[in-house]
C-alpha positions as CSV (number, residue, x, y, z in Angstrom):
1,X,0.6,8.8,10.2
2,X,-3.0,9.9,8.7
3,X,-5.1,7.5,7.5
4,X,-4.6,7.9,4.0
5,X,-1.3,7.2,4.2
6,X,-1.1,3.9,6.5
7,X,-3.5,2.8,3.6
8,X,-1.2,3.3,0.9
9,X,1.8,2.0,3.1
10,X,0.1,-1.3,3.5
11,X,-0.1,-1.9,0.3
12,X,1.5,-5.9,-0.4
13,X,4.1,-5.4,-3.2
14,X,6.6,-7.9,-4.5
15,X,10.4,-7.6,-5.5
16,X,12.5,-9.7,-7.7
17,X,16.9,-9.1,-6.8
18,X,18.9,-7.7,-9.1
19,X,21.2,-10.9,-9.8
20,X,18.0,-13.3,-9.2
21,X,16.5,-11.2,-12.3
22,X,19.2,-12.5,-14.2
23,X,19.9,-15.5,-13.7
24,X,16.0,-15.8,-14.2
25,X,16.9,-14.7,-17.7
26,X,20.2,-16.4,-18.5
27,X,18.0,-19.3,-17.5
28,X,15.3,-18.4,-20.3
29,X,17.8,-17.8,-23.1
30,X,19.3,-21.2,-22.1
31,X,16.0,-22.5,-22.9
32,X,16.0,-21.3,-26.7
33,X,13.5,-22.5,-29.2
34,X,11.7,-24.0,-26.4
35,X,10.6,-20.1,-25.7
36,X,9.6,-19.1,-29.1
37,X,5.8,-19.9,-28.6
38,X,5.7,-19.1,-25.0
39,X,3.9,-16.2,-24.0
40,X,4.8,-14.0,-21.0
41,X,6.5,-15.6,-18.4
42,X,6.9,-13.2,-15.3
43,X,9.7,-13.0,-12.6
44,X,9.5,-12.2,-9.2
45,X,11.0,-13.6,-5.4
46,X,7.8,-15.4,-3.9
47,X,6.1,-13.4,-1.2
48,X,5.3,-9.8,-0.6
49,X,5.9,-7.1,1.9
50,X,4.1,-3.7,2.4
51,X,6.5,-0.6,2.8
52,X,4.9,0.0,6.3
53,X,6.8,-3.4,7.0
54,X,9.7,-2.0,5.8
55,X,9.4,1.4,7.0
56,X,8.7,0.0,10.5
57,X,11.7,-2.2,10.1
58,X,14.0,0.6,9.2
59,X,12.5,2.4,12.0
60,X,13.3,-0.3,14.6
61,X,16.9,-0.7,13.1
62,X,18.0,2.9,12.9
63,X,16.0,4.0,16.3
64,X,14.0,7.1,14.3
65,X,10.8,7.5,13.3
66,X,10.1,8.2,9.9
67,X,8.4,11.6,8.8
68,X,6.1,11.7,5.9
69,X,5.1,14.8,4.4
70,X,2.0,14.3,2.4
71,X,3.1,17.5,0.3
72,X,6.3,15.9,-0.7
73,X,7.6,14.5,-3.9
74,X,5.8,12.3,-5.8
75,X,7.6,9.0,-5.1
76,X,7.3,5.6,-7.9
77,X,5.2,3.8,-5.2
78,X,3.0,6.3,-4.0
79,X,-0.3,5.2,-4.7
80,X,0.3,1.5,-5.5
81,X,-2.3,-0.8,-5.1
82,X,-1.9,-4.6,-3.7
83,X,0.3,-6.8,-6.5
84,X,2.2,-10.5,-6.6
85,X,3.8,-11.7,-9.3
86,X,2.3,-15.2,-10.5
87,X,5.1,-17.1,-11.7
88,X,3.5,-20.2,-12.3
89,X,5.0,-20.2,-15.8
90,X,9.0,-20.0,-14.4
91,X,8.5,-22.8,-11.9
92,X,6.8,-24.7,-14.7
93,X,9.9,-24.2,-16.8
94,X,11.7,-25.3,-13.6
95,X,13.3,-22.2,-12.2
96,X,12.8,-21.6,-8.3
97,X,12.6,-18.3,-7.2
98,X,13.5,-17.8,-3.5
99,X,11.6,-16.1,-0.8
100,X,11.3,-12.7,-0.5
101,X,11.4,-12.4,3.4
102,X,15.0,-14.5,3.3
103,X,16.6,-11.8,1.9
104,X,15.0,-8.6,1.8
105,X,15.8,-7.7,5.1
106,X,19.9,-8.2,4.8
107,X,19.4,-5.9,2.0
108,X,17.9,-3.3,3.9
109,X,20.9,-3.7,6.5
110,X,23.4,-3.1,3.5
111,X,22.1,0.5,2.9
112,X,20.9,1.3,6.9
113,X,24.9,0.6,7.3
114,X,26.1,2.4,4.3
115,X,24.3,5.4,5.4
């Protein structure tokens, strides 16, 4: 891969699952008039992962290399820049979040095998 690509590809992002986003808020609706003066209160699994990681675990799995084509499509993470989610707020409120690397990786199996 160029350089300017294995740059963006490292990139740390992090990801929140669909059902853990709502029980996350379920959990803050539950909490009711204790919200009303709270400012914003973020969401996210803890941890991050880099789509190289991904990438190179797709790779791995499916036994193909992966062929990016700088001229392509302009893709929603193209570009990104190094993020976590601080979610001191939630875990203050007492909701746990789990870790990112315990399930991101099944998830990725789901849609290797669907394909």
């Amino acid at each position: 891969m160029p350089g300017i690509w294995r740059q963006k590809l490292d990139c740390q992002m992090g990801f929140i699952r669909s059902d853990e986003a709502g029980a996350f808020l379920a959990f803050l609706v539950d909490r009711g008039n204790d919200m009303k003066n709270m400012r914003a209160i973020n969401g996210s699994s803890a941890g991050t992962i880099s789509l190289k990681e991904i990438l190179d675990y797709v790779e791995k799995r499916i036994g193909k290399e992966a062929k990016i084509n700088p001229a392509g499509e302009t893709a929603p993470y193209n570009g990104m820049r190094d993020y976590s989610i601080n979610t001191a707020r939630a875990q203050k409120l007492g909701f746990q979040f789990s870790d990112l690397h315990d399930w991101i990786y099944g998830l990725l199996d789901y849609y290797i095998d669907e394909m």
